[in-house]
N, C-alpha and C positions, 0 to 999 in steps of 0.2 A: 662894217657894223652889222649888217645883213650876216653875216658868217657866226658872230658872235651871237646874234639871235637865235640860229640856228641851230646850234652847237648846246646856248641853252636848254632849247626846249626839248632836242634830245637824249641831252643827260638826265633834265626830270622826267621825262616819259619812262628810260631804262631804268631809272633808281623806284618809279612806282613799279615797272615789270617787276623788279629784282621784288620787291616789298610782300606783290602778291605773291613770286615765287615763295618769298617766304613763310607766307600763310601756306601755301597750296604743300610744302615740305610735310608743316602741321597736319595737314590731311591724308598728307602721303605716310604720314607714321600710322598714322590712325586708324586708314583703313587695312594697312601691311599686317599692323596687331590685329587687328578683327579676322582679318583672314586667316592668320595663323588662328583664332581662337573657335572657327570654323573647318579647319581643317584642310586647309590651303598651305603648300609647302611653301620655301622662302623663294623657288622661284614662279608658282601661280599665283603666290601670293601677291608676289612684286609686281604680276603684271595687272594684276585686277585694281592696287593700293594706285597706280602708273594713271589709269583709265579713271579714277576717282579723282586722283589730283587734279588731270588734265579738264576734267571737266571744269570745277571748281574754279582753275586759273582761268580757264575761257571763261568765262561768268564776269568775274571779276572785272580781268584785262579786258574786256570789251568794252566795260562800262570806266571805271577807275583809272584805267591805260590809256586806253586808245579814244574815250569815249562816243563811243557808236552810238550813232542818234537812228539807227533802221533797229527794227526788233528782230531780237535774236531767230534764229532761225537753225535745224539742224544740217542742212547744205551748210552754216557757216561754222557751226559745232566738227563738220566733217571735214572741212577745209581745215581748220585749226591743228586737229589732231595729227590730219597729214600732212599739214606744212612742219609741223612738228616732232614730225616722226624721228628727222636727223638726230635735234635735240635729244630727243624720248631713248632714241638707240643710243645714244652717249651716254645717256643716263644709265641706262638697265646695265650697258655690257661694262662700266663703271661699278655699278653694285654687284653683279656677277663675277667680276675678276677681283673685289675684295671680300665677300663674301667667299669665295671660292679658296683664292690664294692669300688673302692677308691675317695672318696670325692676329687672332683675339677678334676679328671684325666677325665672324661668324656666330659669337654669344652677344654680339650690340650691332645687330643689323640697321638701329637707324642710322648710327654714324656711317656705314655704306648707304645709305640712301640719301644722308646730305653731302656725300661728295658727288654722285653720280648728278642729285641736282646742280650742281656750284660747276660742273662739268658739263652739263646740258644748256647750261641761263645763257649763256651768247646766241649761241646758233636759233634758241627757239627766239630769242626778243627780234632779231632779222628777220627770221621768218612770218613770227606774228607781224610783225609791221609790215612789210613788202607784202605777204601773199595773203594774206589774212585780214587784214581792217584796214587794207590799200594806201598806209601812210608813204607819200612820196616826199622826195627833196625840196618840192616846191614850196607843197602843203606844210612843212618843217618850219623853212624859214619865217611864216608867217605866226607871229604869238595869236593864241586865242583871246 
């Protein structure tokens, strides 16, 4: 029964990760067009639209995800990014290899930026939770 508890509260954790992923995509279109409209190419562009999201999702997921009852902090802004970096790298060399190689994804750069997210969303939700807002197996099995 404990397992099934478990198991629960897991899935709604990752389904609000995945949720604010999907705001933070939102943000990622958003600032990607701004920075082209600035004069940012599509790959400084990617990285600046990358650092806008990422902030955004940290915001959210700390509060919404994970909820962190210590006040944010940039040590924990710092931690976030780097735990996410794996993710973040999945993401970009994902929009880089279709943006680059994929026929037509180079006139609709956001559909390369929501695969490179949908290709990042695993590895960063592990990450946030173990390295980031220290959710453990223990702490899981217990419902709030």
């Amino acid at each position: 029964m404990a397992q099934k508890a478990k198991t629960k509260v897991q899935f709604g954790r990752f389904v609000r990760f995945a949720l604010v992923g999907a705001a933070g995509f939102l943000v990622d279109v958003a600032a990607l067009y701004s920075a082209f409209a600035i004069g940012l190419g599509l790959y400084s562009g990617r990285a600046a639209s990358y650092l806008s999201a990422a902030t955004f999702t940290w915001a959210v997921n700390r509060r919404f995800t994970f909820a962190a009852k210590t006040p944010p902090t940039i040590i924990e802004w710092l931690r976030y990014v780097f735990a996410n970096t794996s993710g973040g790298l999945v993401n970009y060399l994902t929009y880089v290899a279709l943006v680059t190689w994929g026929s037509g994804l180079l006139s609709h750069p956001a559909l390369a930026v929501a695969c490179g997210s949908i290709a990042g969303l695993v590895v960063n939700y592990i990450a946030s939770a173990r390295l980031v807002f220290g959710e453990s197996d223990e702490k899981d099995a217990q419902p709030n």
